[in-house]
C-alpha positions as CSV (number, residue, x, y, z in Angstrom):
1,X,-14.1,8.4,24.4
2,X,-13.1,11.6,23.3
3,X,-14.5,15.2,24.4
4,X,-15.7,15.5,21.1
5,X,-17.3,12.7,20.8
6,X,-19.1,12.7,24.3
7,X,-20.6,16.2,23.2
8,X,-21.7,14.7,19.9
9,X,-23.5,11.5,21.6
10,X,-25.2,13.9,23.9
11,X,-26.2,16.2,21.2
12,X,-27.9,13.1,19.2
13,X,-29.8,11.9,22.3
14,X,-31.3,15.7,22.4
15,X,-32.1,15.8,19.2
16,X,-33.5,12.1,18.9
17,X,-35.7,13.0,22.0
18,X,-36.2,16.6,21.0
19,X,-40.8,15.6,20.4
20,X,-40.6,14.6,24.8
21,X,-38.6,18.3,25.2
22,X,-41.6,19.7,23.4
23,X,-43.9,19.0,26.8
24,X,-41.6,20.3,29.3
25,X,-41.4,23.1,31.2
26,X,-38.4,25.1,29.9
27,X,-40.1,24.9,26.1
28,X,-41.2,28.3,25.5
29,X,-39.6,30.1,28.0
30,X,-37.4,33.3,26.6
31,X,-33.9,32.0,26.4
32,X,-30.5,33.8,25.6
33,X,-27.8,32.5,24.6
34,X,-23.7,34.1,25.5
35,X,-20.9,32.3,24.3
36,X,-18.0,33.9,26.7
37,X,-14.9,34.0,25.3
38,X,-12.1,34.2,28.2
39,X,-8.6,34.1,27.8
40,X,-7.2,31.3,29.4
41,X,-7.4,27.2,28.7
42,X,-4.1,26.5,30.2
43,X,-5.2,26.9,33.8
44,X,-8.3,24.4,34.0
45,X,-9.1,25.5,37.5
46,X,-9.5,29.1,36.6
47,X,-11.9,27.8,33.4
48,X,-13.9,26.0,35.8
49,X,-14.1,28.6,38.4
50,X,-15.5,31.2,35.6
51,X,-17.6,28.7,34.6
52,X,-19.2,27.8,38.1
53,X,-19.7,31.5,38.7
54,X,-22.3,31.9,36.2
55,X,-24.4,29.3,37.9
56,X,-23.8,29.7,41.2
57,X,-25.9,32.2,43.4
58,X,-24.3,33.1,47.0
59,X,-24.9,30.3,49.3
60,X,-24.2,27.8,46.6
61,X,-27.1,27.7,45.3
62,X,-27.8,27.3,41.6
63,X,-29.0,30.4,39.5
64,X,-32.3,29.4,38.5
65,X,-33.2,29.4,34.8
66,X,-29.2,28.9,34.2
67,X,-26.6,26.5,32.3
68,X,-23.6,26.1,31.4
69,X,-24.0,23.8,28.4
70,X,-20.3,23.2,26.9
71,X,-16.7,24.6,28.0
72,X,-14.6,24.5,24.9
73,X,-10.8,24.9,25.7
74,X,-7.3,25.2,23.8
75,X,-4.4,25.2,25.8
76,X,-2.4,26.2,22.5
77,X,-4.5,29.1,21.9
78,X,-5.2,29.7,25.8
79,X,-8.6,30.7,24.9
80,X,-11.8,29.0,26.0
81,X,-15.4,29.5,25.0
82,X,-18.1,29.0,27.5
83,X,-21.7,28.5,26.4
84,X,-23.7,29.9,29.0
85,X,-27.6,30.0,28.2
86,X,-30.4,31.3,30.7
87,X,-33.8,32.7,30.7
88,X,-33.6,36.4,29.6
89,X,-34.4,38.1,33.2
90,X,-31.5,36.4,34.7
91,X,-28.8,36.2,31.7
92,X,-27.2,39.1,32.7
93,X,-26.3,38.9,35.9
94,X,-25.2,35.0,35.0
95,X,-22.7,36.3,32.8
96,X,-22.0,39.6,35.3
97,X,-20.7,37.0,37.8
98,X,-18.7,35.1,35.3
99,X,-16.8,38.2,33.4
100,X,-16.1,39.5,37.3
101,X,-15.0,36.2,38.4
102,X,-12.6,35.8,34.9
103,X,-11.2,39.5,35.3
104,X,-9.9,38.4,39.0
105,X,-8.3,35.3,37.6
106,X,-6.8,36.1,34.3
107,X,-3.9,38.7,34.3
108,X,-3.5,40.1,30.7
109,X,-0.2,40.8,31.5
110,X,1.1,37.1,31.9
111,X,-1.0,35.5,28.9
112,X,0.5,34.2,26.1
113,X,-0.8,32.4,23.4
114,X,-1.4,32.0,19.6
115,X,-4.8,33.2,19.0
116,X,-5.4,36.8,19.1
117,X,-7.1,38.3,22.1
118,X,-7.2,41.7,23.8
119,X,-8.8,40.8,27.2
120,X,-8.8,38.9,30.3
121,X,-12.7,38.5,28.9
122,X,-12.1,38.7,25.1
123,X,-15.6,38.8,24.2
124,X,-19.4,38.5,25.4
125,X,-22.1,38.4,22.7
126,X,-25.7,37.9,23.0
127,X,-27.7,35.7,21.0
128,X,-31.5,35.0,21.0
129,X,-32.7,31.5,21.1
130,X,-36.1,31.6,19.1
131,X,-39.1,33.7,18.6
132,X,-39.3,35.1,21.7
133,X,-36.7,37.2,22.3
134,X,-35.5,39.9,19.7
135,X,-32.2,41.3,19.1
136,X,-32.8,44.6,20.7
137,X,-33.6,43.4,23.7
138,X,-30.3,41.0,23.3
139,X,-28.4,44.9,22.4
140,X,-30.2,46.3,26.0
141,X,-28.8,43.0,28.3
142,X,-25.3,43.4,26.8
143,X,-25.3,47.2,27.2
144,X,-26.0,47.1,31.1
145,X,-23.5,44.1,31.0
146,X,-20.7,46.7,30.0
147,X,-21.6,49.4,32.2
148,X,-21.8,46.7,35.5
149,X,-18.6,45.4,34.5
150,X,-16.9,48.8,34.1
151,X,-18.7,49.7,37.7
152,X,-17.4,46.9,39.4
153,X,-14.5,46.0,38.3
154,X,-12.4,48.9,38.2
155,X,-10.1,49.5,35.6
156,X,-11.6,47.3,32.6
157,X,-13.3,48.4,29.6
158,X,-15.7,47.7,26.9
159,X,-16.6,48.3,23.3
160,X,-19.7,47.6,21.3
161,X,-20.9,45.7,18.5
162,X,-23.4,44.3,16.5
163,X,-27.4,45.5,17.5
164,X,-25.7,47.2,20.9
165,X,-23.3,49.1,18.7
166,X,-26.4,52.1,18.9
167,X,-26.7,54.0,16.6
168,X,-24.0,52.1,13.9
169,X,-24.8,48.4,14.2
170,X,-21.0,47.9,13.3
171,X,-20.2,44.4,13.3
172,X,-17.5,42.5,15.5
173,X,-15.1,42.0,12.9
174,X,-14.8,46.0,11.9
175,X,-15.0,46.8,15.5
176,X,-11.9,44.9,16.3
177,X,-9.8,46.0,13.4
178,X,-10.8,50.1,14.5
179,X,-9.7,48.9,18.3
180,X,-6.3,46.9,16.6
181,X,-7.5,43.4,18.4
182,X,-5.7,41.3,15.3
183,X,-2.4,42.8,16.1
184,X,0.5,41.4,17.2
185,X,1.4,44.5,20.0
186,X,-1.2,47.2,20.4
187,X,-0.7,50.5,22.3
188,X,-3.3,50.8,24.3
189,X,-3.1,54.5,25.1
190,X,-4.6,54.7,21.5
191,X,-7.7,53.0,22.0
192,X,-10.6,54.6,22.5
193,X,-13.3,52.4,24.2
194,X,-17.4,53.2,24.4
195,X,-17.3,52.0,28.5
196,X,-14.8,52.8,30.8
197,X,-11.1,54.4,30.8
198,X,-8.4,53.5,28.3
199,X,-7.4,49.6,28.6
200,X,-5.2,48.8,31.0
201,X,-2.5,46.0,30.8
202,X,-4.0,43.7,33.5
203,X,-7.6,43.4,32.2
204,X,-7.3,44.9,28.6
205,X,-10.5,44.9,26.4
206,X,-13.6,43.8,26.2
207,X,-15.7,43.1,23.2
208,X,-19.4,43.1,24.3
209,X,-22.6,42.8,21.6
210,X,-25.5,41.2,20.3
211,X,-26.3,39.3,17.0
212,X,-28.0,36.3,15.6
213,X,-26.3,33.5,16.4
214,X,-22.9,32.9,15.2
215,X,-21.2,29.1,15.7
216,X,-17.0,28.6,15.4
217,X,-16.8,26.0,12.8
218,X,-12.6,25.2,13.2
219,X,-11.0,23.3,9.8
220,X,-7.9,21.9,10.3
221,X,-5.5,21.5,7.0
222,X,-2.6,19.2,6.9
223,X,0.1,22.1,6.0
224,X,2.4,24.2,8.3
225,X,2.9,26.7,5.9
226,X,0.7,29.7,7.3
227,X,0.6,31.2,3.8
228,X,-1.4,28.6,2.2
229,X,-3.8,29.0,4.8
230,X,-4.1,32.3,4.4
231,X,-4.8,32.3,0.9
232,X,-7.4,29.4,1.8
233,X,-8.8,31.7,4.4
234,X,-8.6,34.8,2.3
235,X,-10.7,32.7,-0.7
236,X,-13.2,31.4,2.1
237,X,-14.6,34.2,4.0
238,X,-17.7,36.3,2.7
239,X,-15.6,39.0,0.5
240,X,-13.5,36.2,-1.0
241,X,-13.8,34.9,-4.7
242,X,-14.8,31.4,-3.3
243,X,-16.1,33.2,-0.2
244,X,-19.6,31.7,1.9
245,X,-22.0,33.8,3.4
246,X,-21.4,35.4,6.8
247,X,-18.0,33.3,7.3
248,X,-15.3,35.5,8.6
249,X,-11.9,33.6,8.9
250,X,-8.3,33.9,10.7
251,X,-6.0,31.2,9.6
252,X,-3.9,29.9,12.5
253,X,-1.1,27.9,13.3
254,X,-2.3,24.7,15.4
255,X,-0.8,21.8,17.0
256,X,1.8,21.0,13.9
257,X,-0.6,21.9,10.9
258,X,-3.1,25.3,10.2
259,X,-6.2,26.0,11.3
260,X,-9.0,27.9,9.3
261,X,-10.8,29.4,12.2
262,X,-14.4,30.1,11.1
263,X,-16.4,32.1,12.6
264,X,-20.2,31.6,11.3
265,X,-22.9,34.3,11.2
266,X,-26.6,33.7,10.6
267,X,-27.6,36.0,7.8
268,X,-31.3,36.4,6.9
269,X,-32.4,34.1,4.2
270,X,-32.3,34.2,0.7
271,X,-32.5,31.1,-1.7
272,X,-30.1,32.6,-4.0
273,X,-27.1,31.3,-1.2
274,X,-28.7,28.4,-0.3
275,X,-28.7,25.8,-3.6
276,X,-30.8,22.5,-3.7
277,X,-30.5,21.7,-0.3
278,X,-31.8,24.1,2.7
279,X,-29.7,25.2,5.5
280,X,-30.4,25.3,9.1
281,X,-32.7,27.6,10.0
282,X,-34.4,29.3,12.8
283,X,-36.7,32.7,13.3
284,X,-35.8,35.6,15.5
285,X,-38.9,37.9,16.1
286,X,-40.9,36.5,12.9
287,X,-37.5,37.2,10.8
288,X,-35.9,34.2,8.9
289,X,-32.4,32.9,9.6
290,X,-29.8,30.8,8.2
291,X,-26.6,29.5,8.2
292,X,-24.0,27.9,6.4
293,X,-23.5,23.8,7.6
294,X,-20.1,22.6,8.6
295,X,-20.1,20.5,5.8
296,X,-20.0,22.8,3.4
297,X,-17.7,24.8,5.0
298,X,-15.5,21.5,5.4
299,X,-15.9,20.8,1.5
300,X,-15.0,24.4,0.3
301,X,-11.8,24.3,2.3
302,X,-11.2,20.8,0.8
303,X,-11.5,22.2,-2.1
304,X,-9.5,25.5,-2.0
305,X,-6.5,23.3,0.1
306,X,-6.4,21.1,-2.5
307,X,-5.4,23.3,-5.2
308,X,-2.5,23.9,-3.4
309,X,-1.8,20.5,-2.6
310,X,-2.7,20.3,0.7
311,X,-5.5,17.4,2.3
312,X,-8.3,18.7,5.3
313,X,-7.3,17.0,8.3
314,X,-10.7,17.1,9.9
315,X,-13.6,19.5,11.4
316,X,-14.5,20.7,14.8
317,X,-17.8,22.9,16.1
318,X,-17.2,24.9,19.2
319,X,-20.4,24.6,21.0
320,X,-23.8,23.8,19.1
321,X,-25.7,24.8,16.1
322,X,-28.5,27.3,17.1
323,X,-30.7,24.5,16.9
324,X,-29.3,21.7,19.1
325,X,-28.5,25.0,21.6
326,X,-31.9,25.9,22.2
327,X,-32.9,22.3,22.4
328,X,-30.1,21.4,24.8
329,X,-30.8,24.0,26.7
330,X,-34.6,23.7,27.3
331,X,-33.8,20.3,28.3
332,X,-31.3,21.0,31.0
333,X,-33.9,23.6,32.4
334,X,-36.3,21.4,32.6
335,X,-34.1,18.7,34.6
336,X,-32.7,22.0,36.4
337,X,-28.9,20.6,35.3
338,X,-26.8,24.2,35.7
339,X,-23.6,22.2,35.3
340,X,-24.5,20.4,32.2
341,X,-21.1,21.0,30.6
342,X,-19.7,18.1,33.8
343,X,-22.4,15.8,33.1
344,X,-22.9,14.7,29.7
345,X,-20.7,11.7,29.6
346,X,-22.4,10.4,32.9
347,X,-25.1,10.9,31.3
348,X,-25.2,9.6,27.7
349,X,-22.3,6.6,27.9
């Protein structure tokens, strides 16, 4: 059985047994929600170690009100995203230990690999999970997470985005085209970052934020030529003439064929995006969210591929919807599973 498979039987069971989660003792608590973004995949060891850190308290012991839900990893990129989710009084330091334990493992110097990146911990944002916690307090945890970071590990550095970009709220994508992230060779000596001394080599930059939640919805096309899928990707994303809502897109070249990277904001909600059929949804501090489905995102690059002659190869999700995150994660709490990312197949095949 595949990876993606085993995380798509375990997210069923969740969701089937989502009305038993309801009773246990994890519902309701004030969850937040960090995908880490580190870059490395090619050195599993390292990914592990990072991810172990933000579970692990000294002594061994697990971090209470901690897990590690899903490790996504691709060796071809040498990126990995780690969905790390805790209770918001302990969040920070969870992902504290992780970023420290990823900048003494990951040399910026030796890393090479096809998807743009800037650091040895590429980006750290902050999501809520449900009515309970609001963004600002999200924009506070990821704040004090730059200025530990930049404290303890001396030489790295951070910029803001999103709700802890104070007082701009700009958003991740402008933020990394004003620090140069989606070039190919960047002089550093030109950056300017909001935490710590100009990037250096070794660690490079860090993007840290808060937002709704945004999922990676990946759409693979059967082309190798990059220019169709840049014209896909330039059509797709939110200021395209066939663009969705809150998609931003990088078109990539992936294992023989292109990749339409998605990255998928929630936006507030407004019928006038959403058609006959509702999307997911979810509420943030009595505010309304949605987001475009994979399917639709799957369908619209079917549709602007096949114009230029070119068939969709298939759709992955890095990590969860917002939904099955906060359900997963309740129920891991509840059975006090930090390492949950190791133990779904033994548990659901």
């Amino acid at each position: 059985m595949s990876v993606l498979h085993g995380i798509q039987k375990c997210k069923s069971f969740a969701l089937r047994h989502c009305r038993p989660v309801r009773d246990m003792a994890a519902v309701g608590q004030r969850l937040v929600a960090c995908m880490l973004n580190i870059s490395e995949a090619r050195g599993r060891d390292v990914v592990a170690q990072v991810a172990h850190a933000a579970i692990a308290c000294r002594g061994g012991q697990w971090r209470e009100g901690t897990t590690v839900l899903n490790v996504f990893s691709d060796e071809e990129y040498n990126r990995s995203v780690i969905t790390i989710v805790a209770r918001i009084d302990v969040i920070g330091e969870a992902v504290l230990a992780a970023c420290e334990r990823a900048c003494g493992l990951i040399d910026m110097t030796a890393h090479a690999g096809i998807h743009p990146c800037m650091g040895s911990v590429d980006l750290v944002p902050f999501y809520p999970l449900g009515e309970k916690v609001g963004l600002e307090e999200c924009a506070t945890e990821a704040r004090a997470l730059a200025l530990a970071l930049t404290s303890r590990v001396d030489g790295t550095s951070a910029f803001f985005f999103g709700s802890a970009d104070v007082p701009r709220n700009r958003g991740l994508a402008q933020r990394r085209r004003e620090m140069g992230w989606f070039k190919k060779v960047v002089d550093m000596s030109t950056i300017h970052p909001d935490v710590g001394p100009s990037p250096q080599r070794r660690y490079g930059l860090t993007g840290v934020g808060a937002s709704p939640y945004v999922m990676n919805c990946n759409v693979t096309i059967d082309t190798q030529d990059l220019a169709v899928g840049r014209k896909v990707a330039a059509a797709l994303r939110e200021s395209g003439e066939a663009g969705l809502p809150g998609i931003q897109v990088l078109a990539l070249p992936h294992e023989g064929a292109v990749e339409i990277a998605c990255n998928v904001k929630s936006i507030p909600c407004s019928s006038s995006w959403a058609g006959t059929v509702p999307w997911p949804a979810f509420s943030i501090s009595g505010r309304a969210y949605h987001h475009v489905p994979a399917r639709l995102i799957t369908a619209r690059v079917a549709q602007l591929a096949g114009t230029h002659g070119v068939a969709v190869r298939g759709t992955a999700l890095v990590g969860f919807t917002p939904r099955e995150c906060r359900v997963l994660a309740e129920w891991a709490l509840t059975l006090g599973i930090g390492e949950f990312w190791t133990k779904q197949h033994q548990l659901y095949m």
